[in-house]
OpenMM code with the backbone's topology and positions (N, CA, C; nanometers):
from openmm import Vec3, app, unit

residues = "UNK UNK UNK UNK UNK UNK UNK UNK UNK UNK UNK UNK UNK UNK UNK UNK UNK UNK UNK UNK UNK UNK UNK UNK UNK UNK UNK UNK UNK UNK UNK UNK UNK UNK UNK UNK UNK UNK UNK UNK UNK UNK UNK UNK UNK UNK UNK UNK UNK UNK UNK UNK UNK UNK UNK UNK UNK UNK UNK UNK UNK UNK UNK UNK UNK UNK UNK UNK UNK UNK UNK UNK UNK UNK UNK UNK UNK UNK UNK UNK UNK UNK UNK UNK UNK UNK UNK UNK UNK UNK UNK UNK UNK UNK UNK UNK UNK UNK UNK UNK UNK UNK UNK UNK UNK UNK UNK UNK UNK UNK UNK UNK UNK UNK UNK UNK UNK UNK UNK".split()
positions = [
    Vec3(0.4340, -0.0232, -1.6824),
    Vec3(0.3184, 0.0429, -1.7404),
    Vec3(0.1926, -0.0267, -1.6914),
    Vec3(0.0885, 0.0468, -1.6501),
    Vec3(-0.0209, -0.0119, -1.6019),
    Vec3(-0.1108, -0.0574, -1.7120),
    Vec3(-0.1771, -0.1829, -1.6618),
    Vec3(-0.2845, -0.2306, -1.7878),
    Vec3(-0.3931, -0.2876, -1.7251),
    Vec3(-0.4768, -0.2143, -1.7644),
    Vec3(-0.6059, -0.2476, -1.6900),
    Vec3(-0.7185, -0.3090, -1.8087),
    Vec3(-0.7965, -0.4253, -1.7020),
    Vec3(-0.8653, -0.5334, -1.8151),
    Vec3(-1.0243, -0.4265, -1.8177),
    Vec3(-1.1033, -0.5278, -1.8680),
    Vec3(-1.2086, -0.4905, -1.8459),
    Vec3(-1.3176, -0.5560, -1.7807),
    Vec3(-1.2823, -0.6781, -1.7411),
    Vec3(-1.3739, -0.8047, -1.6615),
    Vec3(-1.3662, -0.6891, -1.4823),
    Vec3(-1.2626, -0.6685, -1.4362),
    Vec3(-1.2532, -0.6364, -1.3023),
    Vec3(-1.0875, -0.5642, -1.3130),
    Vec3(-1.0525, -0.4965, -1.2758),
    Vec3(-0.9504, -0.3933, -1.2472),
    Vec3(-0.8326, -0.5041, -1.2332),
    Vec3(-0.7330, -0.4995, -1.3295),
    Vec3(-0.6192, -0.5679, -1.3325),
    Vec3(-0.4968, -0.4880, -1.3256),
    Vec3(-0.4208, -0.4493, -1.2332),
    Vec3(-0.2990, -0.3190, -1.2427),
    Vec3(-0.1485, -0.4756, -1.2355),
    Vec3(-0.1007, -0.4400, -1.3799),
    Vec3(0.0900, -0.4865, -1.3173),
    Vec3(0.1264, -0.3798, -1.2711),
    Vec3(0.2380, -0.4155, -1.1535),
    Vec3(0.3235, -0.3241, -1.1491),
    Vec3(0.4512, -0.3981, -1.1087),
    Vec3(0.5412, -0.2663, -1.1078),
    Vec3(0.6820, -0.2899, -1.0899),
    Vec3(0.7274, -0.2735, -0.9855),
    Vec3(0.7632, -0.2808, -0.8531),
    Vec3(0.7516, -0.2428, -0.7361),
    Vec3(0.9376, -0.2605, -0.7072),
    Vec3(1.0016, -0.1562, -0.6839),
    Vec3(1.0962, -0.1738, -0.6398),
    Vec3(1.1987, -0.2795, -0.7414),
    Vec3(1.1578, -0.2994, -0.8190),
    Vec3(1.2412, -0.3992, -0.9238),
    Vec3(1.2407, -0.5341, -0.8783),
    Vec3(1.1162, -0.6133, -0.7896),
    Vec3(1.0752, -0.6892, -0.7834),
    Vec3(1.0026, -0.8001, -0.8734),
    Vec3(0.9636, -0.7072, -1.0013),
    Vec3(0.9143, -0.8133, -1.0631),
    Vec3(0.7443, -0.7510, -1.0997),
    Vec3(0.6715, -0.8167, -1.1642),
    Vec3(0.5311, -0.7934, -1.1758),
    Vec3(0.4643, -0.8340, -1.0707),
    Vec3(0.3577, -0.7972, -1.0210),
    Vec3(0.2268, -0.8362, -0.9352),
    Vec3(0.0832, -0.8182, -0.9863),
    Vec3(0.0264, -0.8893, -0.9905),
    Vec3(-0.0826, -0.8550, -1.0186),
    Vec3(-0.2335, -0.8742, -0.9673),
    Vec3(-0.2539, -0.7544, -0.9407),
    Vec3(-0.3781, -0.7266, -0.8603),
    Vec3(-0.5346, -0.7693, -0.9279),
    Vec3(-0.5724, -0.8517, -0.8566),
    Vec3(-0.7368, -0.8366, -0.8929),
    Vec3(-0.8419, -0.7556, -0.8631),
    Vec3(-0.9195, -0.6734, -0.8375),
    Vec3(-0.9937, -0.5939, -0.7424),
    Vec3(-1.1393, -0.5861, -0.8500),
    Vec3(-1.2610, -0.6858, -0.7861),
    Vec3(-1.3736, -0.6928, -0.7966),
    Vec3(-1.4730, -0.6068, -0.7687),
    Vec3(-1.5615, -0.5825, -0.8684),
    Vec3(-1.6434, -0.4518, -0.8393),
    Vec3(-1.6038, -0.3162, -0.9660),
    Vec3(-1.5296, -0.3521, -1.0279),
    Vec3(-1.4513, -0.2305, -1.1324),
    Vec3(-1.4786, -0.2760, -1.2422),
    Vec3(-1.5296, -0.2160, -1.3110),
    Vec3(-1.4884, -0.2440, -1.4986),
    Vec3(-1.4355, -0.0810, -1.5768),
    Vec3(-1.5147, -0.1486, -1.7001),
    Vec3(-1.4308, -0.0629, -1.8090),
    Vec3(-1.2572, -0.0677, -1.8577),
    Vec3(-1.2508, -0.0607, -1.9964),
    Vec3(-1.1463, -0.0408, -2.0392),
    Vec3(-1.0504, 0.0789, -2.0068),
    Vec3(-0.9886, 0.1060, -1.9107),
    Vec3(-0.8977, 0.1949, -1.8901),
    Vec3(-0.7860, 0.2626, -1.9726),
    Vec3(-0.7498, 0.1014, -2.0997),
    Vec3(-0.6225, 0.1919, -2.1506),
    Vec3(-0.6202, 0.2876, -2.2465),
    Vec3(-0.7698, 0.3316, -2.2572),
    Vec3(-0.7675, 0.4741, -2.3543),
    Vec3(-0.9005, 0.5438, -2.3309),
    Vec3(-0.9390, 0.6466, -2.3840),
    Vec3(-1.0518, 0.7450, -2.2988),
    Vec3(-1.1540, 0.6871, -2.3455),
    Vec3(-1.2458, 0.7190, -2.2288),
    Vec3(-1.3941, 0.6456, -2.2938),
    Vec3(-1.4419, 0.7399, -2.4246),
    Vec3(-1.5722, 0.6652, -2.4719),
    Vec3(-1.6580, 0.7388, -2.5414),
    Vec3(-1.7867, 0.7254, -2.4756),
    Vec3(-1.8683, 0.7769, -2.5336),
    Vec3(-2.0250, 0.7956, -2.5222),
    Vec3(-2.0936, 0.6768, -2.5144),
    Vec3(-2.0256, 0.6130, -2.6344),
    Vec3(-2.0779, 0.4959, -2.6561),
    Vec3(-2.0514, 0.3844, -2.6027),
    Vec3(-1.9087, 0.4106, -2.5184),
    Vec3(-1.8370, 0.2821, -2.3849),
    Vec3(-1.9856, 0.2341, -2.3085),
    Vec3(-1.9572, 0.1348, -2.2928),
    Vec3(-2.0604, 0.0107, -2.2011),
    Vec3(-1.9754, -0.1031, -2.1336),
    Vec3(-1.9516, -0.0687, -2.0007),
    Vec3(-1.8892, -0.1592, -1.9556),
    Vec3(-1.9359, -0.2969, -1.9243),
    Vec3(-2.0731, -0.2855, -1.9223),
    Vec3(-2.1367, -0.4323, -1.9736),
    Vec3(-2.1130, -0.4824, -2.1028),
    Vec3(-2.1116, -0.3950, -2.1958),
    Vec3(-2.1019, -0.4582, -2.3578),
    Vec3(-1.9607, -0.5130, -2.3438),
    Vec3(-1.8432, -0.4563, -2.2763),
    Vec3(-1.7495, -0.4781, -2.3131),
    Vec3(-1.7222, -0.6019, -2.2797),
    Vec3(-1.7762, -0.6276, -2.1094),
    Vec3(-1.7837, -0.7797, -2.0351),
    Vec3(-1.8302, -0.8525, -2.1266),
    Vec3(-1.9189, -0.8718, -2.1900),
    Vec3(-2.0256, -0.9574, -2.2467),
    Vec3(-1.8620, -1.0594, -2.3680),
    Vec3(-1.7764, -0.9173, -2.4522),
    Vec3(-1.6918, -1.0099, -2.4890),
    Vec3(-1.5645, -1.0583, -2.5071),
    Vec3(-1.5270, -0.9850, -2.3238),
    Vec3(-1.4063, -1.0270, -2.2891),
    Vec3(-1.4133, -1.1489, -2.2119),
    Vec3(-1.3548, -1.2548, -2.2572),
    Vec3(-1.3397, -1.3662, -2.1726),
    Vec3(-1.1967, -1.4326, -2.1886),
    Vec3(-1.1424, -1.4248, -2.0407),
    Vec3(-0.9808, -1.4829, -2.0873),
    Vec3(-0.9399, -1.5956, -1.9503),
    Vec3(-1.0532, -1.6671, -1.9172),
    Vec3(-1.1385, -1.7270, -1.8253),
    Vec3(-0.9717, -1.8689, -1.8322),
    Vec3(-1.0302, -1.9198, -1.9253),
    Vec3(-0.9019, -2.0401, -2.0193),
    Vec3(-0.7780, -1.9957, -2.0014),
    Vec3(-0.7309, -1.9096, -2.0068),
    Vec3(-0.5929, -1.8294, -1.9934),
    Vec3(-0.5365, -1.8370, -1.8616),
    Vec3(-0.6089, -1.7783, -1.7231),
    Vec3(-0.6060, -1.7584, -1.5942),
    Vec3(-0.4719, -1.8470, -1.5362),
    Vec3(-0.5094, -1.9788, -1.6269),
    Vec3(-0.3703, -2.1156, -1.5555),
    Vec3(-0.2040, -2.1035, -1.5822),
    Vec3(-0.2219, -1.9264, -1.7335),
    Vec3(-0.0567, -1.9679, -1.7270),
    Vec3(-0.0350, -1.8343, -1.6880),
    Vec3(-0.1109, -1.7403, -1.6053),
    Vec3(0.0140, -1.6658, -1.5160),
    Vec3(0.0785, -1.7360, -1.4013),
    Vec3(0.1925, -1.6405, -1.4219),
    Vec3(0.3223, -1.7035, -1.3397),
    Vec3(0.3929, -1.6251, -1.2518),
    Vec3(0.2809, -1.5294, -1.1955),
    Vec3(0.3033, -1.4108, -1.1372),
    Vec3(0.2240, -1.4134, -0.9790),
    Vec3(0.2430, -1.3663, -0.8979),
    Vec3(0.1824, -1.3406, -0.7784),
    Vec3(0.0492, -1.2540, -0.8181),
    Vec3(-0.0455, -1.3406, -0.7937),
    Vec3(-0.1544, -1.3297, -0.8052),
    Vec3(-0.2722, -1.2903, -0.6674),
    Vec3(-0.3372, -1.1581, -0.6494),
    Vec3(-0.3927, -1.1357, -0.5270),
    Vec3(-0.5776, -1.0871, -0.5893),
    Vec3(-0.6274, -1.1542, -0.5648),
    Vec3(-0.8288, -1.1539, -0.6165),
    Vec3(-0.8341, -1.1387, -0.4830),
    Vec3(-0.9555, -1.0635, -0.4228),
    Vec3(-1.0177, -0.9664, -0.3957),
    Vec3(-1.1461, -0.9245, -0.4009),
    Vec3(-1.2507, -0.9467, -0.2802),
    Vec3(-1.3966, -0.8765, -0.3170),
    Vec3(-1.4789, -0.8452, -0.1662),
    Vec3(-1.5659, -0.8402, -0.2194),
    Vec3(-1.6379, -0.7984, -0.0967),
    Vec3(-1.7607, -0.9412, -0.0992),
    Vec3(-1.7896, -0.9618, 0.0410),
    Vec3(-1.8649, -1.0784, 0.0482),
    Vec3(-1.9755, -1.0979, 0.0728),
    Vec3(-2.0259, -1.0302, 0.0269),
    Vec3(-2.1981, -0.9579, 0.0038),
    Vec3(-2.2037, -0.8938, -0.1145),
    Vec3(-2.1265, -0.9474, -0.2120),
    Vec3(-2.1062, -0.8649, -0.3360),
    Vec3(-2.2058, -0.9244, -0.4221),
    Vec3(-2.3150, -0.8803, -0.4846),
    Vec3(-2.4594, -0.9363, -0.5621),
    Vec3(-2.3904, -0.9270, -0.7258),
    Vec3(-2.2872, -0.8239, -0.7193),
    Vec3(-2.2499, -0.7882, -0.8737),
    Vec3(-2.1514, -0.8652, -0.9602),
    Vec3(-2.0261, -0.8457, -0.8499),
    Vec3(-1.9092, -0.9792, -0.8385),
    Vec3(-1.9321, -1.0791, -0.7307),
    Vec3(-2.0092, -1.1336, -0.7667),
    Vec3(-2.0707, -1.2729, -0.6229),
    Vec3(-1.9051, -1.3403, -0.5904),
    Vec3(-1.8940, -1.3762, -0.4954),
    Vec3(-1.7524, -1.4739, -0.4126),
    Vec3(-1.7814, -1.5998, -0.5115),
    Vec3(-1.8829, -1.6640, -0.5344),
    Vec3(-1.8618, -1.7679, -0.6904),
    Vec3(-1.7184, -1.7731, -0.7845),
    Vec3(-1.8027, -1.6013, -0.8655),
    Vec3(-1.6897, -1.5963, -0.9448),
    Vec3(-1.4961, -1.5414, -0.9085),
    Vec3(-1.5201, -1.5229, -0.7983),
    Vec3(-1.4039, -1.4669, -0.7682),
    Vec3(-1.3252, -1.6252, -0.7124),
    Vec3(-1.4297, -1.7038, -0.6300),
    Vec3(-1.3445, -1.8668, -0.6151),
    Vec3(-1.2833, -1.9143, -0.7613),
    Vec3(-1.3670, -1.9231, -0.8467),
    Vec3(-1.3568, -1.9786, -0.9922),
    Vec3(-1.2517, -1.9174, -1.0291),
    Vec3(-1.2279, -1.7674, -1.0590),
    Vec3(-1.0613, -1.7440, -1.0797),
    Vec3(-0.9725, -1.7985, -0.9981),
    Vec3(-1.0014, -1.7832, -0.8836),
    Vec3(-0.8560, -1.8454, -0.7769),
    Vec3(-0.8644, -2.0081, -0.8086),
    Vec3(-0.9086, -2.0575, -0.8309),
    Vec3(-0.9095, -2.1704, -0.9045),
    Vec3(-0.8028, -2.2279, -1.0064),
    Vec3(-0.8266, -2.1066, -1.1057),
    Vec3(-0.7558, -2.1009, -1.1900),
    Vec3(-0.6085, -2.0641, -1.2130),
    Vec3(-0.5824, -2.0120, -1.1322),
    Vec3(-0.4756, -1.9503, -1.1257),
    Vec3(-0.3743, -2.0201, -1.0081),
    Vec3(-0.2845, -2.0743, -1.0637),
    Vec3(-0.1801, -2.1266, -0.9858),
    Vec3(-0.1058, -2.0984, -0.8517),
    Vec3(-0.1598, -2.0564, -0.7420),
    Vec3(-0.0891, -1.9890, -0.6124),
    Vec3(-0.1353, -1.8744, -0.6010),
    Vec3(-0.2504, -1.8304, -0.6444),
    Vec3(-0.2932, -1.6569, -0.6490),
    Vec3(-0.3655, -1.7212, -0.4747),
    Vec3(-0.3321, -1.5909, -0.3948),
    Vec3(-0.4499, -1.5632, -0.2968),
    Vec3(-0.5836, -1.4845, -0.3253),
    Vec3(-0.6785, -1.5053, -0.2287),
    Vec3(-0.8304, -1.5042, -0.1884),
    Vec3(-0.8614, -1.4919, -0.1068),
    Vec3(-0.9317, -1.3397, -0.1186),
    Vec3(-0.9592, -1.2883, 0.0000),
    Vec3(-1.0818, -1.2377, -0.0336),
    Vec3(-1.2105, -1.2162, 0.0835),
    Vec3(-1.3108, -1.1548, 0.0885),
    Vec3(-1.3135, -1.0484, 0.2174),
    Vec3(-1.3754, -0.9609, 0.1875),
    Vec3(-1.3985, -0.8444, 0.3060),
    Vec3(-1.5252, -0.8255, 0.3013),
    Vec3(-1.5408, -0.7558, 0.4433),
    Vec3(-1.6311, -0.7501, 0.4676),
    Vec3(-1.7573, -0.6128, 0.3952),
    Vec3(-1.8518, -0.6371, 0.3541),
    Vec3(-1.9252, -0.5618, 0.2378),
    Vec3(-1.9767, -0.5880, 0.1492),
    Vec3(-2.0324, -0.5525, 0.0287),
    Vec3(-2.0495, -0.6334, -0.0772),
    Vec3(-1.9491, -0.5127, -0.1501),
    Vec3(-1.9979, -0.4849, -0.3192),
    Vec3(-1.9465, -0.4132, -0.4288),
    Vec3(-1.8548, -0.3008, -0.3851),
    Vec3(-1.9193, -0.2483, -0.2561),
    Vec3(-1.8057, -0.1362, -0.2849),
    Vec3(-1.7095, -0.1549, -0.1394),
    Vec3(-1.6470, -0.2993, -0.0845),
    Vec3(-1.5648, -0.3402, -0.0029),
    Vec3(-1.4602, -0.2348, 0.0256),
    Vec3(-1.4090, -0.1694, -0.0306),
    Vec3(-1.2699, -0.1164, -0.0375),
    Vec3(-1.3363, 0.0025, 0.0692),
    Vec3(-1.4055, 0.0541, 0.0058),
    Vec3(-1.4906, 0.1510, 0.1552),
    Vec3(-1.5404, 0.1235, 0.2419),
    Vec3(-1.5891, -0.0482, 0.2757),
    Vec3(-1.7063, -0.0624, 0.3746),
    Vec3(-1.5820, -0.1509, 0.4660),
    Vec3(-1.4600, -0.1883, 0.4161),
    Vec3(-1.3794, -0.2966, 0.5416),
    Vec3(-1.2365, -0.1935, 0.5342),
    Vec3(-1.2204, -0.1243, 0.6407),
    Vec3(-1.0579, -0.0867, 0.6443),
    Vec3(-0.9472, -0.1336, 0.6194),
    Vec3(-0.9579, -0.2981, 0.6614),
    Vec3(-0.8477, -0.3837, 0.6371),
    Vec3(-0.8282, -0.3987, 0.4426),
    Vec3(-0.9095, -0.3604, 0.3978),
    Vec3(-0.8785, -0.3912, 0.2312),
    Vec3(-0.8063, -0.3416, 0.1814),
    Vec3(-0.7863, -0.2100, 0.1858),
    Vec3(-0.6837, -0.0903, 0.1555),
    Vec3(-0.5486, -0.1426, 0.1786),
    Vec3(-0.5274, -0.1654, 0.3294),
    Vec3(-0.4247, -0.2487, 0.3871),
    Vec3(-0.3625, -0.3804, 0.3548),
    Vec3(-0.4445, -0.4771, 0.3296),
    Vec3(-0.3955, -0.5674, 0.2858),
    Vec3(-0.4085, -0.5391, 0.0745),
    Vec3(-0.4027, -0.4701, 0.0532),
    Vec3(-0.3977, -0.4517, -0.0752),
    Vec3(-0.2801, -0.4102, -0.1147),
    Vec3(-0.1944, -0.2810, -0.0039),
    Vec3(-0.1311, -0.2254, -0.0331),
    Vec3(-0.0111, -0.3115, 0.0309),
    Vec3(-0.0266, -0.4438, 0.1079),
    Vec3(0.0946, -0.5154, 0.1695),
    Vec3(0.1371, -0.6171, 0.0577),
    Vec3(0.0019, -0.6443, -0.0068),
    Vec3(0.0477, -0.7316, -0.1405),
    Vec3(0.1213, -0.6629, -0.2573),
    Vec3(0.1359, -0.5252, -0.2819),
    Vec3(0.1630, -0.4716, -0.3463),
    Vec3(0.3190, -0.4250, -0.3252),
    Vec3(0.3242, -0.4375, -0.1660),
    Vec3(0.4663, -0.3928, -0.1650),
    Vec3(0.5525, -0.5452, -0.0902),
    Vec3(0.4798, -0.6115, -0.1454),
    Vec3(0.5412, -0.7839, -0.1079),
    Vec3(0.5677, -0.7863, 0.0149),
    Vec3(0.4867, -0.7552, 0.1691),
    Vec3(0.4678, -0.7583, 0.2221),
    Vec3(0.3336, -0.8437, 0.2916),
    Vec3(0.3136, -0.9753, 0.2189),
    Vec3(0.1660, -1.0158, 0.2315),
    Vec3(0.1872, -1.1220, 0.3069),
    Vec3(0.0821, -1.1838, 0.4347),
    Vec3(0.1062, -1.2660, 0.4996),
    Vec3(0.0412, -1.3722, 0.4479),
] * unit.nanometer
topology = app.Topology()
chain = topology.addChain("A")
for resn in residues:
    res = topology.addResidue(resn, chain)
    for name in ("N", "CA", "C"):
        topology.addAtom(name, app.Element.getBySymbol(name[0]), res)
């Protein structure tokens, strides 16, 4: 079942009965796991999700993700998670916020981590 955060786009998945993976992808918010309202603010919501402290006990293949001209998700905060997180890779492409459109290779290497295919 997919579960998406609200800091930046978090998908588990199940891939072939491999196990969980979990994707980072910078540049995304909002709460996904139920319909917005009117009143959704994906800034309000940032302001008081923080699970910053937590980051050290996944135990999962971990892949963060951004664009490196990104003013919104700066490469700062995206080092500071990989930091945190025990063996996750880090990667920047080329772009800022909206990377996934501005570098071809992102798509690609997104979708090699996903099918445990990652170099």
């Amino acid at each position: 079942m997919p579960f998406v955060s609200v800091r930046d786009l978090q998908m588990y998945y199940e891939i072939r009965g491999t196990g969980q993976r979990l994707l980072s992808i910078s540049g995304t918010g909002g709460d996904l796991r139920r319909l917005p309202t009117i009143f959704d603010s994906p800034l309000e919501a940032r302001a008081a999700h923080d699970t910053y402290n937590r980051l050290s006990q996944l135990d999962i293949p971990v892949y963060i993700c951004g664009g490196l001209y990104d003013g919104i998700s700066p490469p700062a905060n995206l080092e500071a998670m990989h930091k945190q997180i025990p063996g996750a890779y880090l990667e920047f492409f080329k772009g800022g916020h909206r990377f996934l459109y501005q570098d071809p290779q992102a798509f690609k290497q997104i979708i090699a981590f996903l099918q445990d295919k990652f170099d």
